[in-house]
N, C-alpha and C positions, 0 to 999 in steps of 0.2 A: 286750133293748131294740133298738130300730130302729136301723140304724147315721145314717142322718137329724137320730135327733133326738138324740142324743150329738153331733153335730156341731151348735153352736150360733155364732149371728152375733159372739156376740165372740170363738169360735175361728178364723172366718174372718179376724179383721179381721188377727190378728198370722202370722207365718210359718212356713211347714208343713218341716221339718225332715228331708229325707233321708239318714239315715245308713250309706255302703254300709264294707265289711269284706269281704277275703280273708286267711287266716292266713297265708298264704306268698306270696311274687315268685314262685314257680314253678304256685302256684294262680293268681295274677293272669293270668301269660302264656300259661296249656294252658287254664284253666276260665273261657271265655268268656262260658260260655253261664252262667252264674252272673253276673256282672256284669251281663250285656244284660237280667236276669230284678229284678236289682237296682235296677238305673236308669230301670225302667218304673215304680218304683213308682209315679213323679211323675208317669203317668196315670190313677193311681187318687184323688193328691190332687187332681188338676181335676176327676175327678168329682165327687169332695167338694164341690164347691163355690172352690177355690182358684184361684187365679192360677198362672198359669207363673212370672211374676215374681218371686211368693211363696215359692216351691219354693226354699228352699237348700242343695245336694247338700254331704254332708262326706264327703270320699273321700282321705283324706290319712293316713288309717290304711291304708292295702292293705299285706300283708304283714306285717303285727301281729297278733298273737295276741292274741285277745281274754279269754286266762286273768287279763291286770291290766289297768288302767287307768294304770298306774305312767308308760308309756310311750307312752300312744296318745295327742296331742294333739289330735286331731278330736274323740276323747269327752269328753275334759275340757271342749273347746269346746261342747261339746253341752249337757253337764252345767250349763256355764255361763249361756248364752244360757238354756236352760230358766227357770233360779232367778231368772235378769230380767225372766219372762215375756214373752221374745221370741219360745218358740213357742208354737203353736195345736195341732199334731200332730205327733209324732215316727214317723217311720219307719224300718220296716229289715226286712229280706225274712222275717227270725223271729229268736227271741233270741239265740240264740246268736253273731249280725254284730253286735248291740249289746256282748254280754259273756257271758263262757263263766265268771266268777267271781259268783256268788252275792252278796256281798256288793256289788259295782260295780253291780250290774242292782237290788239293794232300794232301795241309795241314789238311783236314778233312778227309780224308781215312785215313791220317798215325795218326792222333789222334784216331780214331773210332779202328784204328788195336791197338794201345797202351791197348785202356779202354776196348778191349772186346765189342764192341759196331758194330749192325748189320746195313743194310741199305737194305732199300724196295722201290721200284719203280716202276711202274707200270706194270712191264713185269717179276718182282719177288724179291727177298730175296739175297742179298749178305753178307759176310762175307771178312770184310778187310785183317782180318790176315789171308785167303785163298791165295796164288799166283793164283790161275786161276779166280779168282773172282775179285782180286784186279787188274787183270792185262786187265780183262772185264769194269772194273768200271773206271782204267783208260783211255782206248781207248773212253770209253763212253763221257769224262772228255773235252778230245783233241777234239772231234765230235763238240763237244756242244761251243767250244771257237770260231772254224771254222766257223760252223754254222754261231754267231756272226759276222767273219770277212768278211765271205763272203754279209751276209746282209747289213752291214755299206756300201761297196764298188760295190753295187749295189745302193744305194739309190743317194754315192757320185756319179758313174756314170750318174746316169740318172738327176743331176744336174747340172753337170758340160756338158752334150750334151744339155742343155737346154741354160745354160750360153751362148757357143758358139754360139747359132743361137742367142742370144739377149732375150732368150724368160721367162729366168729363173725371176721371182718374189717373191722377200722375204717377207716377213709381216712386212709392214708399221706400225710407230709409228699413236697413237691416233691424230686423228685430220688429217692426210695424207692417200691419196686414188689412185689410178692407173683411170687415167680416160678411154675414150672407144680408147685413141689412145697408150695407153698402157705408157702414162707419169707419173710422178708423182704431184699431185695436192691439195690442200687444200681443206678437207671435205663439200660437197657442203651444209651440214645442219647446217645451219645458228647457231641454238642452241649450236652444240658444238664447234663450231668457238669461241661462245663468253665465252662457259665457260673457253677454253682454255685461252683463253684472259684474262679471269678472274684470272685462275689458278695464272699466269707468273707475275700478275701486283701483284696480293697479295703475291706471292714469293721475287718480289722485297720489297715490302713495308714491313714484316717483320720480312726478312734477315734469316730464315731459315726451315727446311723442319719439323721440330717438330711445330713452329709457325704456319706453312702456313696448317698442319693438324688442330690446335686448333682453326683458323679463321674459316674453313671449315666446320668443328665441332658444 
């Protein structure tokens, strides 16, 4: 179908819903170009037909892994507004910035098919309450969970062949160091040795961790 005429005047009339997602502060701060690729969506909804004014960007998940909803409070807000028929179009650059859990991303299609409510991704315009769109958007849904499980069980892999040869190195607490024979050792810089030292003796001396910040303080 036309992307045209899936977009209808009383989708226009309510607002077009950008929702951006990076899983990590460290994807946020290096993967720029993901973001900038993000946030253009909202010139794809004035093509549509949309207002700028209309455009409501939810960006308050960055850094959230999109495996639960448990804790992302941009998509619950999403989730929400949706079910009130506040949007017209959900956005988000592909599914996997919406939800990397299978179950979170059906329960938004079958909301989005309830309210009338469209979904745009980077390769086009669906319609939930379509069967061949909805049946696209969830093979898209399964892709994107995959994705995820396959990447976890690659990462476990290559830790777990490290383990076995001995070789694998976790991140030591402050003040502990791997020396050149690959032991674990006491921070050879004298300064933070004693702050350490400092830390532990003022923990003891005023019996609690609210205290031992106000000494510090």
């Amino acid at each position: 179908m036309n992307v045209h005429l899936k977009v209808q005047p009383h989708h226009l009339e309510r607002s077009a819903y950008l929702y951006i997602r990076q899983s990590s502060m460290r994807q946020v701060i290096d993967n720029t170009e993901s973001a900038m690729r993000q946030y253009a969506l909202r010139g794809r909804a004035i093509a549509l037909g949309w207002r700028e004014e209309q455009i409501i960007v939810i960006d308050n998940d960055q850094g959230e892994s999109g495996a639960s909803a448990v804790w992302r409070d941009g998509f619950q807000r999403l989730v929400s507004d949706v079910g009130m028929g506040h949007a017209g179009i959900v956005m988000g650059l592909e599914v996997s910035r919406l939800a990397r859990n299978n179950a979170d991303w059906q329960r938004l299609l079958e909301i989005c098919a309830l309210a009338d409510t469209l979904i745009l991704d980077e390769d086009g315009v669906y319609d939930p309450a379509s069967f061949n769109d909805r049946l696209l958007l969830g093979l898209k849904g399964t892709m994107s969970e995959a994705e995820l499980h396959v990447i976890k069980a690659r990462l476990r892999g290559g830790i777990l062949n490290k383990a076995r040869r001995g070789e694998f190195r976790c991140p030591l607490p402050t003040g502990l160091v791997y020396d050149h024979s690959g032991n674990v050792a006491l921070e050879p810089d004298m300064q933070v040795r004693e702050t350490i030292v400092h830390f532990f003796e003022t923990f003891s001396r005023v019996g609690s961790a609210s205290q031992t910040v106000k000494a510090f303080r």
